[in-house]
C-alpha positions in Angstrom: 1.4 6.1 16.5 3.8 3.4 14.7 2.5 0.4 13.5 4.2 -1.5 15.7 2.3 0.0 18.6 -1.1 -0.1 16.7 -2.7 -3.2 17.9 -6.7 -4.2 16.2 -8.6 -6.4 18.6 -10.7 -8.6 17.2 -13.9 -10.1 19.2 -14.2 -7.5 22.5 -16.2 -10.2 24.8 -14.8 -11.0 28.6 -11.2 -12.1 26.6 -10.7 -9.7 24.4 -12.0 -6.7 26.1 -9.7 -7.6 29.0 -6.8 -7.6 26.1 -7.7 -4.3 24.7 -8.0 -2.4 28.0 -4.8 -3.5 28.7 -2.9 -2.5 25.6 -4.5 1.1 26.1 -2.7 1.0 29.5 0.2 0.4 28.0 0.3 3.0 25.6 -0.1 1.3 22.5 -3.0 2.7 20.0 -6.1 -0.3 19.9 -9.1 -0.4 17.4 -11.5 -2.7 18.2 -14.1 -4.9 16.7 -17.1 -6.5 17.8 -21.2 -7.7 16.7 -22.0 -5.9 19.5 -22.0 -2.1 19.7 -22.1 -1.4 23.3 -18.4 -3.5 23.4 -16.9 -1.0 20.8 -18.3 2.0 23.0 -16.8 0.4 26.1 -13.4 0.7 24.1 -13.8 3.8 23.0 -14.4 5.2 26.1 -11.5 3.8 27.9 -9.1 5.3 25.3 -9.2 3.0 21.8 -11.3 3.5 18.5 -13.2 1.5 17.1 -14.0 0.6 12.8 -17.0 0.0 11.3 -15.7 -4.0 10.2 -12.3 -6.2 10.9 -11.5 -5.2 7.6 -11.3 -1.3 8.5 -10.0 -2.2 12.1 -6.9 -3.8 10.8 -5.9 -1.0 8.7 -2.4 -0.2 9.6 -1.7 -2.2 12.8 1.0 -4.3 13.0 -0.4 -7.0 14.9 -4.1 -8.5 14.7 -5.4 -10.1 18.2 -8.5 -12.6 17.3 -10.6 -13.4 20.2 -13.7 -15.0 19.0 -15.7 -18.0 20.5 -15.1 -20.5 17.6 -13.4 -21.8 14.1 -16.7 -20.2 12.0 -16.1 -16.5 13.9 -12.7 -17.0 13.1 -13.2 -17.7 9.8 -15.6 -14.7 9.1 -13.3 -12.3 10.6 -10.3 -13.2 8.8 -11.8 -14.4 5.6 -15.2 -13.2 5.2 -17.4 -10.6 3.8 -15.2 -7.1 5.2 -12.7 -9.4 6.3 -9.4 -8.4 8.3 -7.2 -9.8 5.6 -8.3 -8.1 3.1 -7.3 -5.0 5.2 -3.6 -5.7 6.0 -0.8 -5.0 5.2 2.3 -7.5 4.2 3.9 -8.7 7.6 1.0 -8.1 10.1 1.3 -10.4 13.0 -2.0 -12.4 13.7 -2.7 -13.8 17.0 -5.5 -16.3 16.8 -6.7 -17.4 20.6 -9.9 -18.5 20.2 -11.3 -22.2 21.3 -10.5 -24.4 17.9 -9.8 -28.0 16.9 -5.9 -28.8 16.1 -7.0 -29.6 13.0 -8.3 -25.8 12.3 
């Protein structure tokens, strides 16, 4: 599928789950990370892939959804250790809708 229809979802809790599932009823092509395993299964099962880190998630989408609980996840999913930047490509689209000061 195109990168423009390859979406990486970032954080698969209540918000992002609910994002994921309905990109894959759309038709576009979703890989999904989360801490917790059973999430990624969910995903899986319901038609997406998942990667092992954000970094390997983001790997040819076109847009990055990030839909963690706070400015610290956010932080380590974009910029940490197997980080989703490190992983994309020049002109990805990232989304960032997670609860965050205005000064983050």
């Amino acid at each position: 599928m195109s990168e423009e229809r390859t979406v990486g979802v970032l954080g698969l809790g209540s918000m992002g789950m609910g994002v994921a599932l309905t990109l894959v009823e759309h038709q576009f092509s979703v890989r999904g990370f989360d801490v917790r395993t059973e999430a990624m299964d969910a995903l899986v099962e319901a038609g997406g892939g998942r990667g092992d880190s954000p970094r390997e998630v983001v790997k040819g989408c076109g847009t990055v959804i990030v839909l963690v609980v706070n400015a610290k996840q956010v932080e380590e999913v974009l910029f940490g250790e197997n980080g989703a930047v490190a992983g994309m490509a020049k002109g990805t689209v990232i989304l960032q809708s997670s609860t965050v000061s205005a000064a983050f």
